[in-house]
C-alpha positions in Angstrom: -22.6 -58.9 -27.7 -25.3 -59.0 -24.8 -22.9 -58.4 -22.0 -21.1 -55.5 -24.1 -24.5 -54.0 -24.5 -25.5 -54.3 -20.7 -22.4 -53.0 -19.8 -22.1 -49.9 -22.4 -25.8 -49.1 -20.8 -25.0 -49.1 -17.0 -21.8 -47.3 -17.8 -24.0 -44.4 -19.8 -26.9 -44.7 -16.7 -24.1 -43.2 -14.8 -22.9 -40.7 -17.4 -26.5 -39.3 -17.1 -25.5 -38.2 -13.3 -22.3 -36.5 -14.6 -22.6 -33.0 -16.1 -20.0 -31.6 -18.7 -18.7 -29.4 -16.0 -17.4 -33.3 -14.8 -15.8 -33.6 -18.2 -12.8 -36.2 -17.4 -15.7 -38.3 -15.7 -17.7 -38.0 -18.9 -15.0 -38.2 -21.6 -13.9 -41.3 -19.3 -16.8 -42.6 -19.4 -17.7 -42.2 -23.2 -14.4 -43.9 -24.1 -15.4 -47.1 -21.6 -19.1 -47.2 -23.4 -18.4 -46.4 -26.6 -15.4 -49.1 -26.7 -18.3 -51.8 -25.7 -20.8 -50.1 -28.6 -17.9 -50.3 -30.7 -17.0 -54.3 -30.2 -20.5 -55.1 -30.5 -20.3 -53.2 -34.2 -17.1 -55.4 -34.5 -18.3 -58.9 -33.5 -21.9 -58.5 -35.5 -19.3 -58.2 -38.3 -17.6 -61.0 -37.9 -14.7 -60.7 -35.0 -14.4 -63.2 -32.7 -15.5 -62.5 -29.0 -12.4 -63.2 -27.6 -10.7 -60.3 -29.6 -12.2 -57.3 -28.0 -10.7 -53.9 -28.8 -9.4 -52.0 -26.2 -8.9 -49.0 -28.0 -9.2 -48.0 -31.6 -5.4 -46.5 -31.9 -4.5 -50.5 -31.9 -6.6 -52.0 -34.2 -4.6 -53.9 -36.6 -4.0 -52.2 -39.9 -6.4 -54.3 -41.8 -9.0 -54.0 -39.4 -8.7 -50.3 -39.7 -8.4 -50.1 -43.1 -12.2 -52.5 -43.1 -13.4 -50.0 -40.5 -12.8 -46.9 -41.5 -13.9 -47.9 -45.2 -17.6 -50.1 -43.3 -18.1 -47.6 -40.6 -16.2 -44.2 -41.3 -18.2 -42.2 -38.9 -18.1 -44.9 -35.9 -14.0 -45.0 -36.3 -14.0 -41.5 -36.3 -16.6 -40.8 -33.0 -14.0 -43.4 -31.3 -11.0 -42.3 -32.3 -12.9 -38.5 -31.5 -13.2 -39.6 -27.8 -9.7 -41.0 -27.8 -8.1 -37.5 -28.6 -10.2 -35.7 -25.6 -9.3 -38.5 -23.6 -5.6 -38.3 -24.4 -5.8 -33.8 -24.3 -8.3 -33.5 -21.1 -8.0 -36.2 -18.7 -4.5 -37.3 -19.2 -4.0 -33.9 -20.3 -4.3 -30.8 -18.9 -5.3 -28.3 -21.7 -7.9 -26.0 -21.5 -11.4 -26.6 -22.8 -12.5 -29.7 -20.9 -16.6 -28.9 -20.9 -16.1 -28.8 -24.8 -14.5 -32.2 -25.4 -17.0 -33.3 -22.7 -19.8 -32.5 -25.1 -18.1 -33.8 -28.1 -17.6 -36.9 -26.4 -21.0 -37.4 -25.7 -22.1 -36.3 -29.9 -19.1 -39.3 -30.7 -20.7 -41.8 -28.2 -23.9 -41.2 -29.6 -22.9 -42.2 -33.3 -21.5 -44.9 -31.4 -24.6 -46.1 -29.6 -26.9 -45.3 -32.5 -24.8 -47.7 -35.2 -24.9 -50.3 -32.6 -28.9 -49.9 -31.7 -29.7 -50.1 -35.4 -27.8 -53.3 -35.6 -28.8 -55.2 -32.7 -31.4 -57.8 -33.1 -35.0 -57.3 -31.6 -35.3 -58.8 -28.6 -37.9 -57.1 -26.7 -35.4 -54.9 -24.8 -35.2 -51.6 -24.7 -32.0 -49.7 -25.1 -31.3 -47.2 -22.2 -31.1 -43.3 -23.4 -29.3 -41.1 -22.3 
């Protein structure tokens, strides 16, 4: 969980630098940090370490099915960020500063669920 969490933090230090203007950086980057906010919601609830989802569009059925009825809103933010990633930076449609800022709304459900599960151990979380 701790090396998730240091990771999803240095990856959203650098979102900070990006603006939405930047958007397949950020939507890039919101799918890389929000996929570590989401494993730590995963393995807090049980999973294993050493089955780390990559992407929500692969979760096993009943994984889903546990997700989406545990933590609606955080399957939705990640599967959110998977659409703009899959539209605007494979993608080339229009509207890229848009899903930039959506991204950032998803990754912040993300974050938020994760923060208000961690344990306290004297460390801040980074903002963003």
């Amino acid at each position: 969980i701790e090396e998730h969490q240091a990771k999803a933090e240095s990856i959203e230090r650098s979102l900070s630098r990006c603006t939405v203007e930047d958007y397949e950086s950020v939507i890039e980057g919101c799918m890389l940090a929000g996929t570590h906010r989401f494993n730590i919601l995963l393995h807090q609830g049980g999973s294993p370490p050493e089955q780390d989802v990559m992407h929500a569009e692969f979760l096993s059925v009943a994984v889903r099915r546990k997700t989406r009825v545990t933590m609606p809103s955080v399957l939705e933010a990640l599967d959110d960020i998977e659409r703009a990633r899959t539209l605007h930076v494979r993608g080339d449609l229009p509207g890229g500063p848009q899903a930039a800022r959506r991204a950032l709304e998803c990754l912040d459900i993300l974050r938020s669920a994760a923060c208000q599960r961690l344990p306290v151990t004297g460390k801040t979380m980074a903002a963003v």
